[in-house]
N, C-alpha and C positions, 0 to 999 in steps of 0.2 A: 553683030560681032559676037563672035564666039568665046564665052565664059574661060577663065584663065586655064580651069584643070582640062577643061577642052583642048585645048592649042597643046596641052603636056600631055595630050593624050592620055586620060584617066577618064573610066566610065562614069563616073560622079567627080562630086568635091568630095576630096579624100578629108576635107576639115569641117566638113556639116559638122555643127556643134549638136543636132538633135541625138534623141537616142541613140545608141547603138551599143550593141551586145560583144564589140570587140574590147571586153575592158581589160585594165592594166592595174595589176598590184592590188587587186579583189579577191585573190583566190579563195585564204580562209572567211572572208564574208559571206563569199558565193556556198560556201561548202556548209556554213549556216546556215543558210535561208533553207537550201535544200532540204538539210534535215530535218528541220521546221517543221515543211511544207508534208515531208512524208509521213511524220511522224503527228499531223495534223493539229498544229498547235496554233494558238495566235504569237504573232513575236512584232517585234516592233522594227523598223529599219529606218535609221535618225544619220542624217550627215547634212553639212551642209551645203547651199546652193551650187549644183555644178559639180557635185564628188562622184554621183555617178547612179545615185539612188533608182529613178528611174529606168537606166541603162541597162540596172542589175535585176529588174522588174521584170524587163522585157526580155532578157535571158535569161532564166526562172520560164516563162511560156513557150520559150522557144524549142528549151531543154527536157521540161520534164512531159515526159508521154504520158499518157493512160491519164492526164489532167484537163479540167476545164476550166479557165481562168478567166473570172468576172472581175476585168480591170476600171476603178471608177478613178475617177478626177474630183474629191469633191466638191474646188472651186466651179465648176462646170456644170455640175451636176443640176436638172430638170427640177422646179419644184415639184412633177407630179410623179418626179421619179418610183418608178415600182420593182422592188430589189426581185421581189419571187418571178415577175416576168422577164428581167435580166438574166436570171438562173435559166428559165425555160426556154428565151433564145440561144440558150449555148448548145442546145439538141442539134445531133447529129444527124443527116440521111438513114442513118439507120435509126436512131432513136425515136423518129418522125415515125418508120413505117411499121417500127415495134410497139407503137401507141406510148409512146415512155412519155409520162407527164415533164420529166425532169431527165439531165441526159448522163447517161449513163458513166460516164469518166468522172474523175470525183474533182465538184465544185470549188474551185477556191479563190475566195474575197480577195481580192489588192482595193485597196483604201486608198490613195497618194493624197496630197497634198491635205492629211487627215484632221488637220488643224481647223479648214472648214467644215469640217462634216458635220450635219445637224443629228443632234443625241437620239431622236429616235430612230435612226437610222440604226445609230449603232448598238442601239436597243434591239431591234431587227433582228441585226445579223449576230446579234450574241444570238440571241433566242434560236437560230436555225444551225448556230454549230453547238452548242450546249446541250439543246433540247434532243432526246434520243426519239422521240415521236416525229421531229419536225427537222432530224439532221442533214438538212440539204445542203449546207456548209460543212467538207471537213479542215478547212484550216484558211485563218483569216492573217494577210499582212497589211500590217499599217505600216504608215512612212508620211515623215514632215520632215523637217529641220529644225525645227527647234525638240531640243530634250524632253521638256514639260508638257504630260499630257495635262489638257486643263479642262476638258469637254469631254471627260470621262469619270467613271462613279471610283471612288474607292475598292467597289467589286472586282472592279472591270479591271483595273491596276493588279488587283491580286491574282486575277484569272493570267493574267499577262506573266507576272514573276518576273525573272531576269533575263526573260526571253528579249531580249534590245541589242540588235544587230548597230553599233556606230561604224559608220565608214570614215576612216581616217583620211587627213590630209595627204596629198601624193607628193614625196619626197623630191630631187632633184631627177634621180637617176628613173624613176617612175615616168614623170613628165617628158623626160628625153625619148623613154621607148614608147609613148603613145603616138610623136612625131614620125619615130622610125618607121610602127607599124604606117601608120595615116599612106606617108608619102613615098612609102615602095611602091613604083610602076611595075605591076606584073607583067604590062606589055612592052614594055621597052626594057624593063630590067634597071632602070634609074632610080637610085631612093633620093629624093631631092631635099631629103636632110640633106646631104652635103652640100646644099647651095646656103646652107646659114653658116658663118663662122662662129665657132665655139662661143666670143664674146656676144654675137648677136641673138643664138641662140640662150645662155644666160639670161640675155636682159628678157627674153621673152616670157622665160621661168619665172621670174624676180615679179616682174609684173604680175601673171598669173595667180602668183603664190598659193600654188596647190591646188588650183581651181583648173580643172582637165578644160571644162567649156570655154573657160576665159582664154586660156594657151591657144587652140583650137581657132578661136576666135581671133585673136592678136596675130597668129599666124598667117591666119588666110587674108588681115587685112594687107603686109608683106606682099603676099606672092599676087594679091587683084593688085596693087599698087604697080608693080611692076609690069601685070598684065597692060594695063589701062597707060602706064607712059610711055612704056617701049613700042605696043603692038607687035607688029611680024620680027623687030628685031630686040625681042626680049633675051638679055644677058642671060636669065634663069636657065635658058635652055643650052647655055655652053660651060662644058664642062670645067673649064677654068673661071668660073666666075661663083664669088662669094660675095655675099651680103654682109656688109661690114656692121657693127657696131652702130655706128654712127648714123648710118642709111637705116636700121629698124627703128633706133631711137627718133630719127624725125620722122618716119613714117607713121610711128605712134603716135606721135603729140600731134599731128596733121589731123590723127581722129579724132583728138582731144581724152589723149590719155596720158595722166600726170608721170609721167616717166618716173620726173625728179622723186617725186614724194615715194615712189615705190620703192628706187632705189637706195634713198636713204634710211625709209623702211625695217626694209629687209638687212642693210649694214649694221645696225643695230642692234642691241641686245638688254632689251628692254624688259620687266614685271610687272607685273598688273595683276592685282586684285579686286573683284567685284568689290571690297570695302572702299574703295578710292571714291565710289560714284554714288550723286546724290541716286533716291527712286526716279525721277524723273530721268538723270542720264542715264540710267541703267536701261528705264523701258524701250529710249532712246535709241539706244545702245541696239538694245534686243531686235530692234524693229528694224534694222541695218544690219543685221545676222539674215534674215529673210529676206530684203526686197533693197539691194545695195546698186549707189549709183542713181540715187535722187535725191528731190531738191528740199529747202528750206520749207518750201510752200510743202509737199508732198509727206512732208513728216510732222507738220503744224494741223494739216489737214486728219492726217492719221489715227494720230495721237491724241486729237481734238482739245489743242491746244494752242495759243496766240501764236501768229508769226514773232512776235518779237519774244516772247518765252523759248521759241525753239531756235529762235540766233543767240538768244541768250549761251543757252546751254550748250547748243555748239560750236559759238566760239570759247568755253570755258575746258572742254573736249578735244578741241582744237590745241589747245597749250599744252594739254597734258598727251598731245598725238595719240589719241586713243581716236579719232577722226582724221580722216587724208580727203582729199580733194582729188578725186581719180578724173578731173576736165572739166570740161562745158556743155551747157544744151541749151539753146536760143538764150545765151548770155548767164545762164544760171550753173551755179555752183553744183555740181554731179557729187554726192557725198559717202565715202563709204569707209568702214570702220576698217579699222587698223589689224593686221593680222595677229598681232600680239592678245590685244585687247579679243578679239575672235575666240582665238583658240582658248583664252578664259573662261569667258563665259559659256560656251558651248561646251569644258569639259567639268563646269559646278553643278 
């Protein structure tokens, strides 16, 4: 059986949550980085899970010419990783037959997920964009989600300055045009935005909450739902037909995503300050800004601390809705911080 965006005739899923260089409401981020990069600086680029970090990485590579971009992951990263022979595979057919040890467009470091990277790496690669004998780096970007570098020297911080690119939350009307863009059929001319009703598309927002992947994601669970009940006589594909309300909101809770808790959420108008929470909910806290959407065991495990310390503290997180309960996964509570409580911490 043929995949939904197939049958709607689209060359892909116009909702892949992975990268993609089509972003929406980045522009002065994007006009940072670049200057950054030409201007050969290290800068930092900090947002959280799903803003687009990556996205704006890979359009950075795609964009600037005359560059060589040594992209590392360094959750991924080889222990016998060797940075100088990284650099040297970036040589070009030409550079190859010009004998050039190192390749001639000028090198430039992306770090992602920089929070693991072991120090002497990044001992390394200061040393190769610093050093004017050894400058085979001219401009290094890092990028995590969390604000605090903590696996960096005091130096390093200084060499850095205010060079710190944050990627903001995407507003309502932001979220909207990401959809627009997605779901224009070039080949038929259909944008299948108009198969969500205003109120359906909301609740998809609301859920989201600023989160492009998560939208993206909620989305396409939607239109495969419909793929998979209807088959050959999918409503999606008639032009009188809208996805109500009511029909996204069970079609979410079907995947085990707490509708309720978002939408009361988000109705809300809540304050929170990091002094409200012991050390412990705060680390808590913190460790659900990076990896949201797990369980009781998974954050006892983390934190390396008692299961019954970490039901403690988050049932006590729980009262004070600085925690929501975004469903289930083989019977266990899926846990992720509260968007209020988020955008706190991540702008102290």
């Amino acid at each position: 059986m043929l995949p939904w965006h197939k049958k709607l005739k689209f060359r892909g899923n116009p909702l892949d949550a992975r990268p993609n260089p089509n972003l929406v409401g980045l522009d002065e981020e994007e006009e940072q980085l670049k200057n950054h990069i030409v201007k050969e600086e290290i800068c930092f680029l900090n947002g959280l899970t799903g803003s687009g970090k990556t996205s704006l990485l890979h359009k950075m590579q795609k964009e600037l010419k005359g560059y060589s971009f040594i992209y590392l992951d360094a959750q991924d990263l080889p222990p016998d990783f060797n940075l100088e022979q990284a650099i040297s595979n970036k040589k070009s057919f030409f550079d190859m037959i010009s004998l050039r040890r190192f390749p001639k467009n000028k090198p430039v470091l992306i770090i992602d997920e920089f929070q693991a990277t072991d120090p002497r790496l990044i001992l390394e690669a200061r040393g190769k964009w610093e050093n004017r004998g050894d400058n085979k780096i001219k401009s290094i970007v890092i990028a995590q989600i969390n604000r605090q570098l903590k696996n960096v020297s005091d130096s390093f911080k200084d060499r850095l300055g205010n060079r710190i690119i944050t990627l903001k939350t995407l507003d309502e009307e932001e979220m909207k045009e990401i959809l627009k863009r997605r779901l224009q059929n070039k080949k038929t001319g259909i944008n299948y935005l108009t198969r969500l009703s205003e109120d359906a598309l909301n609740l998809l927002i609301k859920c989201a909450d600023g989160n492009a992947r998560r939208l993206l994601e909620y989305t396409d669970m939607i239109f495969d739902f419909h793929h998979r009940r209807f088959k050959d006589i999918n409503p999606i594909d008639r032009d009188n037909y809208f996805i109500s309300y009511y029909a996204a909101k069970e079609i979410l809770e079907q995947n085990k995503i707490n509708v309720r808790a978002f939408e009361k959420q988000a109705d809300e108008i809540s304050s929170f300050s990091s002094k409200q929470f012991s050390e412990l909910q705060e680390r808590l806290l913190r460790f659900l800004i990076d990896y949201d959407r797990v369980t009781v065991d998974t954050v006892a495990k983390t934190l390396k601390i008692s299961v019954s310390t970490a039901r403690r503290s988050i049932s006590s997180l729980k009262k004070k809705k600085a925690i929501l309960i975004a469903g289930k996964k083989n019977r266990k509570e899926l846990l992720v911080i509260s968007p209020s409580v988020k955008r706190v911490l991540t702008e102290e």
